[in-house]
PyMOL CGO cylinders between C-alpha atoms (Angstrom):
from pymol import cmd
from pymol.cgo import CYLINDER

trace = [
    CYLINDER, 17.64, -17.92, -2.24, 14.89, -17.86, -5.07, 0.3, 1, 1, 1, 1, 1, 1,
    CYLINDER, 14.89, -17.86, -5.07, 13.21, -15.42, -7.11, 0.3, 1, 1, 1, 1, 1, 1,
    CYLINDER, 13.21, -15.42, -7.11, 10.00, -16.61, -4.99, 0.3, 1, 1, 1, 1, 1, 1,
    CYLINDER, 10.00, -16.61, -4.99, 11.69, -15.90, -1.33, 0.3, 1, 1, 1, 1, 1, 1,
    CYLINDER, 11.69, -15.90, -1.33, 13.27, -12.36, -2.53, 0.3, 1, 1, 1, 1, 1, 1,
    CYLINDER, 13.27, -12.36, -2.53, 9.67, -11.57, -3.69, 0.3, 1, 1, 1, 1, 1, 1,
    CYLINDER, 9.67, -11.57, -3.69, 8.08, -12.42, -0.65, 0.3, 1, 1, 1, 1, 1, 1,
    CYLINDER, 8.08, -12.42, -0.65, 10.72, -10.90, 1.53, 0.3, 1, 1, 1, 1, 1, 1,
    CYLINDER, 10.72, -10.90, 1.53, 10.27, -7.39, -0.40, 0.3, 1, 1, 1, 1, 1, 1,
    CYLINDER, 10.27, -7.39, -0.40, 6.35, -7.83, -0.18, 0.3, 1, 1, 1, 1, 1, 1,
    CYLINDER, 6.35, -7.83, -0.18, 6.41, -7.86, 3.14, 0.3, 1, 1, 1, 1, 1, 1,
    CYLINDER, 6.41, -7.86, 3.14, 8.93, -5.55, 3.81, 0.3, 1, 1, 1, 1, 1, 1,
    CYLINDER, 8.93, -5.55, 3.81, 7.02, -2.88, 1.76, 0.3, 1, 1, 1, 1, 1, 1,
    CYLINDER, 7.02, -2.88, 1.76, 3.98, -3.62, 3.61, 0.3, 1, 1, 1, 1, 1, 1,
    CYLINDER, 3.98, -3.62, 3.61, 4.94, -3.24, 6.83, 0.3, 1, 1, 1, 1, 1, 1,
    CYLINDER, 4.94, -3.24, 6.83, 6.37, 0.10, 5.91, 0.3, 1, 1, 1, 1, 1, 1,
    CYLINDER, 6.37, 0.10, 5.91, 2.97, 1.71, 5.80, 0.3, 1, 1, 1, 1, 1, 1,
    CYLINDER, 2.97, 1.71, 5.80, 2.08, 0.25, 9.02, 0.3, 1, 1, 1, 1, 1, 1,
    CYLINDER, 2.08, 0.25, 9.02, 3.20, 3.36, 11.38, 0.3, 1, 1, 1, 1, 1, 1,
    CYLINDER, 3.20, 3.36, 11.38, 2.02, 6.08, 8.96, 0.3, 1, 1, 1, 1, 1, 1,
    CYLINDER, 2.02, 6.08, 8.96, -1.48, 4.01, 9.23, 0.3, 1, 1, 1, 1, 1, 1,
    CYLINDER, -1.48, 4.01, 9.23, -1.20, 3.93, 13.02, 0.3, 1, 1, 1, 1, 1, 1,
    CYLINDER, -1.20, 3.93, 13.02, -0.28, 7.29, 13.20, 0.3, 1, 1, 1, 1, 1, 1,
    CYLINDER, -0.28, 7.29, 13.20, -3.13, 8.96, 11.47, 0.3, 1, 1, 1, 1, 1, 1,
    CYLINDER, -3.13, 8.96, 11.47, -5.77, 6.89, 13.09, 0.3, 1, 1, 1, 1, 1, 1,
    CYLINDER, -5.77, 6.89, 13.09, -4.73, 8.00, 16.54, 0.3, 1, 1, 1, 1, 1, 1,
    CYLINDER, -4.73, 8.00, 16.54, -4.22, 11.18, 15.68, 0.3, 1, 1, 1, 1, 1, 1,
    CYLINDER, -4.22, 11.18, 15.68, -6.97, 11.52, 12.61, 0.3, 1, 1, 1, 1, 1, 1,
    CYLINDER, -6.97, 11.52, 12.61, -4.87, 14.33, 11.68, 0.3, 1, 1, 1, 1, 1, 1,
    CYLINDER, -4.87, 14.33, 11.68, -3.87, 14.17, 7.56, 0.3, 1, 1, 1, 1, 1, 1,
    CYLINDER, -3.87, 14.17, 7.56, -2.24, 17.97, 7.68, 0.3, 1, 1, 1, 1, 1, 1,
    CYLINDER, -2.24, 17.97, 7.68, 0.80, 16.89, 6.15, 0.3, 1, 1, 1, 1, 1, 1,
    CYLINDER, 0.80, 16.89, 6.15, -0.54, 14.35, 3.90, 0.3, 1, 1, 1, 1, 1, 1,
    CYLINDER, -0.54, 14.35, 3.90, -0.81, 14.38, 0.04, 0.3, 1, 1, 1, 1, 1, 1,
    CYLINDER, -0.81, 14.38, 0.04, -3.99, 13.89, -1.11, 0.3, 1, 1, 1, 1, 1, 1,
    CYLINDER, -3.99, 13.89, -1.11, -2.88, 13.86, -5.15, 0.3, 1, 1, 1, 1, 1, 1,
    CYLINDER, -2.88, 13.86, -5.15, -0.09, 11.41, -4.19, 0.3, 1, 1, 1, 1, 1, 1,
    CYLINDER, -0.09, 11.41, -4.19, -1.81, 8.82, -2.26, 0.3, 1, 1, 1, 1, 1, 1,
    CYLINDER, -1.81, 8.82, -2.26, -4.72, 8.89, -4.67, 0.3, 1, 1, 1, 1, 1, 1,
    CYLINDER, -4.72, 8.89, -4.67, -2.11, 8.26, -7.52, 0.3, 1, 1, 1, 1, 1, 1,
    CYLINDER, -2.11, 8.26, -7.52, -0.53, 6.24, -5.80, 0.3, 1, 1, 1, 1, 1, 1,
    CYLINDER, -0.53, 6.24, -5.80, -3.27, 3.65, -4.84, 0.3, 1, 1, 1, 1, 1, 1,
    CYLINDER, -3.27, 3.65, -4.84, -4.00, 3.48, -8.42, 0.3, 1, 1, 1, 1, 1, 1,
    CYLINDER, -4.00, 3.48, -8.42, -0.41, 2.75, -9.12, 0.3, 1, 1, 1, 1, 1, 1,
    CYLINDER, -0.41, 2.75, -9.12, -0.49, -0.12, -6.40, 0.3, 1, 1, 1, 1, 1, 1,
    CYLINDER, -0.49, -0.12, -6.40, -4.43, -1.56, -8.15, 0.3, 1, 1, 1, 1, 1, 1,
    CYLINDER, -4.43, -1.56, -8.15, -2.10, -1.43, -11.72, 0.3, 1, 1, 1, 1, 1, 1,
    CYLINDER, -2.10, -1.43, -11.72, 0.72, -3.98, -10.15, 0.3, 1, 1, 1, 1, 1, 1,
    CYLINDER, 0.72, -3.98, -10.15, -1.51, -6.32, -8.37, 0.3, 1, 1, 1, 1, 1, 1,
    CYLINDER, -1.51, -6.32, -8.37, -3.66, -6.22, -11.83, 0.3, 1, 1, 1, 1, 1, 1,
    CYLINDER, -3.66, -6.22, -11.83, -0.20, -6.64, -13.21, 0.3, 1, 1, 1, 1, 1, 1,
    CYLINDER, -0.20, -6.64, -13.21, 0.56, -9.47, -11.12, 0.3, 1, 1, 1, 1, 1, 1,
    CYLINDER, 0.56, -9.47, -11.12, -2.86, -11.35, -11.52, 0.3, 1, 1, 1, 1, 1, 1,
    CYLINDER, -2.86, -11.35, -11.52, -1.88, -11.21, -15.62, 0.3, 1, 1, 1, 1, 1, 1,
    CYLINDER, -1.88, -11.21, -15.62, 1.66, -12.82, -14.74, 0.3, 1, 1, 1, 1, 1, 1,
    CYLINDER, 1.66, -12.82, -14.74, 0.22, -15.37, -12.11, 0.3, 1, 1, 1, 1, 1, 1,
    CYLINDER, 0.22, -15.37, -12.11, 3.02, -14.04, -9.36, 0.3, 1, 1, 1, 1, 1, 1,
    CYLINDER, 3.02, -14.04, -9.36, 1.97, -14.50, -6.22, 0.3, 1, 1, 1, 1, 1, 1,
    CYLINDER, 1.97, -14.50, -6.22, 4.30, -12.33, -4.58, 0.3, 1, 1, 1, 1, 1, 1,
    CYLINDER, 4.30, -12.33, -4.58, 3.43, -9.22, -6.60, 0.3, 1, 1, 1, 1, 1, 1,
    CYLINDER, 3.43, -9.22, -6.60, -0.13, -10.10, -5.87, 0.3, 1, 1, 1, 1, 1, 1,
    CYLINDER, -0.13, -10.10, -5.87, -0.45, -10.72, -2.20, 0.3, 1, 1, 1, 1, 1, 1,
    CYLINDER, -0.45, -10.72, -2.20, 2.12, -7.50, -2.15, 0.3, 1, 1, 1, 1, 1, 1,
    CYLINDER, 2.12, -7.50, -2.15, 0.10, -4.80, -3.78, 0.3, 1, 1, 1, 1, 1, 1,
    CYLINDER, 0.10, -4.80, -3.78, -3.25, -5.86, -2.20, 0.3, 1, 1, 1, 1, 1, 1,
    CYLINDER, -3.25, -5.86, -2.20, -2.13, -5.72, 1.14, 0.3, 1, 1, 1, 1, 1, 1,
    CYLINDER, -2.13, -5.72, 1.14, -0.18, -2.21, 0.80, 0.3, 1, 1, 1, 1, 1, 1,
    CYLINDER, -0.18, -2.21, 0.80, -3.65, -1.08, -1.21, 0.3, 1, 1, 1, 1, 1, 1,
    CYLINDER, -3.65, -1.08, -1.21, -5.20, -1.84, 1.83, 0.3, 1, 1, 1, 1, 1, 1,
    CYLINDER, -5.20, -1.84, 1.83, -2.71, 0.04, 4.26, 0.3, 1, 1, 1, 1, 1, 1,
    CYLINDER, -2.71, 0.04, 4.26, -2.18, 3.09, 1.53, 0.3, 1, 1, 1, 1, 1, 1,
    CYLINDER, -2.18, 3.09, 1.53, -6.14, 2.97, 0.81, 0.3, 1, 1, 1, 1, 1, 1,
    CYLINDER, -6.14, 2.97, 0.81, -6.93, 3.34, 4.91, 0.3, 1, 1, 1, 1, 1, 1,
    CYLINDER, -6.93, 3.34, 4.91, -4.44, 6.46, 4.80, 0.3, 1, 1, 1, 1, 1, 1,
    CYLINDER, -4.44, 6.46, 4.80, -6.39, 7.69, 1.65, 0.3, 1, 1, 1, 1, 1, 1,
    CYLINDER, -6.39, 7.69, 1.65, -9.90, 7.55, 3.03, 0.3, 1, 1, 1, 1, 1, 1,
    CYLINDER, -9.90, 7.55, 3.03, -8.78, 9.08, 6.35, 0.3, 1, 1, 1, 1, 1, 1,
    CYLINDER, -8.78, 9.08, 6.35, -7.28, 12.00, 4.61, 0.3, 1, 1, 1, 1, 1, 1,
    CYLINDER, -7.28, 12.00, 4.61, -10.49, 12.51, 2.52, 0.3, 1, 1, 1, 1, 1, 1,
    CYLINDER, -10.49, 12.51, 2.52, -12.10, 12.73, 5.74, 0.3, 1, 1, 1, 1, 1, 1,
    CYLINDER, -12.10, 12.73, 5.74, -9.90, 14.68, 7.69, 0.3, 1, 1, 1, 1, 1, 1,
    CYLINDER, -9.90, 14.68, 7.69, -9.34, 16.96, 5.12, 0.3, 1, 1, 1, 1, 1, 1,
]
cmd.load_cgo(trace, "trace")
């Protein structure tokens, strides 16, 4: 296996992780037990890699980060919604 395929496998992997917590909070639009401070710092941690990864040319990282920026960044605006 390659350095390309591990990559891949991870980004997906990662990404699909966020998937129930994003399914979860728009059913429910409840955000109770949800950081605000981390998933704000944490989005901008996730815009830093795929940043990062557009300065290496990696693919992987790329396609990765924007995707879980997406799920994470859906989960942030709910919460500054829902309070």
């Amino acid at each position: 296996m390659n350095h390309e395929t591990v990559g891949y496998a991870a980004a997906v992997l990662t990404t699909l992780s966020f998937l129930p917590q994003v399914i979860k909070t728009w059913k429910t639009g409840s955000t109770r037990d949800i950081s605000l401070g981390m998933f704000a710092t944490f989005c901008l941690g996730v815009s830093l890699w795929a940043v990062y990864g557009f300065m290496i040319g990696s693919w992987p990282v790329i396609l990765a980060n924007i995707s879980v920026l997406a799920l994470a960044g859906t989960i942030l605006v709910l919460k500054i919604r829902h309070g």
